[in-house]
C-alpha positions in Angstrom: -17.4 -4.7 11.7 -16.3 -1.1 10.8 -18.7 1.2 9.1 -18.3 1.3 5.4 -19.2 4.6 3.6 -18.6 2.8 0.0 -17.5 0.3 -2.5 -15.8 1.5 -5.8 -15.6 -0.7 -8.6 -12.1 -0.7 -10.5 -11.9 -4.3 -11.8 -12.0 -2.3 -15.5 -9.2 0.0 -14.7 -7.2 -3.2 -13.4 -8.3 -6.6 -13.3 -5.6 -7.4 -10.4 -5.3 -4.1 -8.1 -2.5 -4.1 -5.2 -1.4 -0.8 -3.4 -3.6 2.3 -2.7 -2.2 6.1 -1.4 -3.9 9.0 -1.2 -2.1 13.0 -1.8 -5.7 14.0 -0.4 -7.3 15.0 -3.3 -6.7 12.1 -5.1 -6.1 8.1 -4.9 -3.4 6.3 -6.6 -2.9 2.6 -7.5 -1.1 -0.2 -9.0 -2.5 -2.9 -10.7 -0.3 -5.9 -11.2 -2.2 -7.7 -14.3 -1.4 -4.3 -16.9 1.8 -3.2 -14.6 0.3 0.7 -14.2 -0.2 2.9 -11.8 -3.2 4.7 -12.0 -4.5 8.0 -10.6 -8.5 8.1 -10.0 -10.8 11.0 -8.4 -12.1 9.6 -4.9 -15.1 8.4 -6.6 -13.1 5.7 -8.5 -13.4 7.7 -11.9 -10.0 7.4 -13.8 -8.2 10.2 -14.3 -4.8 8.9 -15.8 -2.6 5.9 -16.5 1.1 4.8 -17.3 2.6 2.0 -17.3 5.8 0.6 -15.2 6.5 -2.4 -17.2 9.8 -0.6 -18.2 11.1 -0.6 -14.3 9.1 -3.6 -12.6 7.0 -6.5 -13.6 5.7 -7.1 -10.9 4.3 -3.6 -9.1 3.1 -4.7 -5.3 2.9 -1.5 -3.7 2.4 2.9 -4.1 2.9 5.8 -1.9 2.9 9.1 -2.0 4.7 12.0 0.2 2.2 15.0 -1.9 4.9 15.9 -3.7 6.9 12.6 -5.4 5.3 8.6 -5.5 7.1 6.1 -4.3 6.5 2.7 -6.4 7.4 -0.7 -4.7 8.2 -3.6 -7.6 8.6 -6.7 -5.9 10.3 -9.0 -8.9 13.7 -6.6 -8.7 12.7 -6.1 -4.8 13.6 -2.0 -5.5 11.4 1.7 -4.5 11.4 3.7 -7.3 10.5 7.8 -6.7 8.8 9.2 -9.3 7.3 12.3 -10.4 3.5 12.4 -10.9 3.5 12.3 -14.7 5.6 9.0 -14.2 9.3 9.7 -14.6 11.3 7.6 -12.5 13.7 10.0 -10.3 15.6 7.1 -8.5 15.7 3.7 -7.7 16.5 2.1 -4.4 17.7 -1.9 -4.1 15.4 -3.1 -0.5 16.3 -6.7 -2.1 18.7 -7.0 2.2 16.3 -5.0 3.6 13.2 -6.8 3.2 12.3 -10.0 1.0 9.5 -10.3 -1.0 8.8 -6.3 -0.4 4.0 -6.2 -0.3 3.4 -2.9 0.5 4.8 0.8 1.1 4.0 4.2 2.6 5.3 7.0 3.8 5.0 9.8 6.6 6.7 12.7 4.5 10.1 11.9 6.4 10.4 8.3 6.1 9.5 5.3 4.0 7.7 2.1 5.8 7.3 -1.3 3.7 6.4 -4.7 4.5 8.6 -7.6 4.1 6.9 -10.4 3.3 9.6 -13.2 3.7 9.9 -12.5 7.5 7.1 -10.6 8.4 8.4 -7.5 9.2 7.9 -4.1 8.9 10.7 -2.1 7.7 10.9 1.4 8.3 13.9 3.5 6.3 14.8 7.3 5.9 14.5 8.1 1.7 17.8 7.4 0.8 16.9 3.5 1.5 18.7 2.9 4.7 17.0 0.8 7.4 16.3 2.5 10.6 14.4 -0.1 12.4 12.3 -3.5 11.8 9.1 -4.8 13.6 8.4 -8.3 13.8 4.9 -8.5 12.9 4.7 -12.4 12.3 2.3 -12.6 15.4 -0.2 -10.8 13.5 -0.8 -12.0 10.2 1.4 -14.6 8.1 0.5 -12.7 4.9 0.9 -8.7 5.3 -0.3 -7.3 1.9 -0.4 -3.7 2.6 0.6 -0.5 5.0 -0.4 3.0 5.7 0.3 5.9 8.3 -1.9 9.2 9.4 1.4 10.5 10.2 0.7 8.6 14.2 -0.1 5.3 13.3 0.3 2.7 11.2 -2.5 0.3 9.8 -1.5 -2.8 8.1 -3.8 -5.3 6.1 -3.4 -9.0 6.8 -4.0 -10.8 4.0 -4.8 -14.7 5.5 -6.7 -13.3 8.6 -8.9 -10.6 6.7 -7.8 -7.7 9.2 -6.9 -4.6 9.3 -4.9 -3.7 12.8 -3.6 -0.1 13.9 -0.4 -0.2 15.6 1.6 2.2 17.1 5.1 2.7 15.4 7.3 0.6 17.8 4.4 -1.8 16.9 2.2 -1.9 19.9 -1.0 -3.1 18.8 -3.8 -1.1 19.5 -7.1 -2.8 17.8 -7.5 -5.4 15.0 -10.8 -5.4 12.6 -12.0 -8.2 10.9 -13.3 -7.1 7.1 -13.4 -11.2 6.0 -17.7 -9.9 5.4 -16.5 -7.6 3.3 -13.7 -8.9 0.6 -11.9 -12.3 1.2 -8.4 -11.3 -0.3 -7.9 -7.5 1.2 -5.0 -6.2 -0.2 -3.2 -2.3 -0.2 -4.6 0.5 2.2 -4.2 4.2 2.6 -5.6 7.0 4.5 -6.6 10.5 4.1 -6.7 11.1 8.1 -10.2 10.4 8.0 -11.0 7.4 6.1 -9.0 3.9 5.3 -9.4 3.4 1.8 -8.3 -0.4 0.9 -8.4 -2.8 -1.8 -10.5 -5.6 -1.9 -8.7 -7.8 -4.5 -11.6 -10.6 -4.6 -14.3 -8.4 -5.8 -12.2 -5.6 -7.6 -13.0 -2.9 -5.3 -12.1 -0.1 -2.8 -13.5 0.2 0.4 -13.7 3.7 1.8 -14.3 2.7 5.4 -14.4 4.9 8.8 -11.3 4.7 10.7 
């Protein structure tokens, strides 16, 4: 099992949390029971919240470029960029690019999401075209979540509790097994030295050692 540093309690802040990023200094979320994305300090302490009711009832997903965050709502299947106070800036329609879009991120040039549907990985440049798609169904039959340190990506695999590092043609390159640590792990980010993921059972983040 990978080292964990800590556990953060948010099941206060949101009683059903989804996506994670990080801009480095601090994390961002989505929690699906109020529909708000959140923005805490890295010791889970809430700094602000707004709601996205307005654009997506059901939010599934958050990343973040430093500058603009990216917002994934599953129900219209659409990427919304936003600025930081919450204005939405524009809205992109993934409903042919992936079904039943789980989680986003981004490397500064282009966007990477997870389609649920067919268990792919999508990645696109900003303006919402495709580039290219990775069949991950080998992996996990429930991706929930996906982030890059700019080399790799790491995706969470909701039915087989793992998080697994892969190269971004999709070579895998280790898988770990966090089932001791939350049963229903769901978004995950990095800072370039720690995963930071959602553990949806208990209502938590995990800061864990990459």
């Amino acid at each position: 099992m990978a080292s964990v540093i800590r556990t953060i309690s948010i099941g206060a802040i949101d009683s059903l949390p989804m996506g994670i990023t990080t801009d480095g200094k601090y994390l961002w979320g989505v929690g699906a029971a109020g529909r708000v994305i959140v923005q805490m300090d890295k010791s889970g302490k809430l700094i602000k919240k707004f709601s996205v009711s307005g654009i997506d009832s059901i939010p599934m997903g958050i990343a973040t470029d430093g500058k603009y965050l990216w917002f994934l709502g599953a129900f219209n299947s659409i990427v919304v960029q936003m600025d930081k106070s919450g204005k939405a800036l524009k809205t992109i329609d993934i409903s042919g690019i992936a079904s039943s879009p789980r989680g986003i991120t981004t490397d500064g040039k282009y966007l990477w999401l997870i389609g649920n549907t067919n268990k792919i990985i999508v990645q696109m440049d900003k303006s919402g075209k495709a580039l290219k798609t990775i069949d991950i169904s080998g992996i996990d039959s429930s991706p929930r979540g996906i982030t890059t340190d700019g080399k790799y990506l790491w995706l969470i695999g909701n039915t087989n509790k793992i998080i697994v590092q892969m190269d971004k043609s999709g070579k895998l390159i280790k898988m770990v097994d966090v089932s001791g640590i939350d049963s229903s792990p769901s978004g995950i980010t990095t800072d370039g030295k720690y995963l930071w993921w959602i553990g949806n059972t208990n209502k938590v983040i995990i800061q864990m050692e990459i």
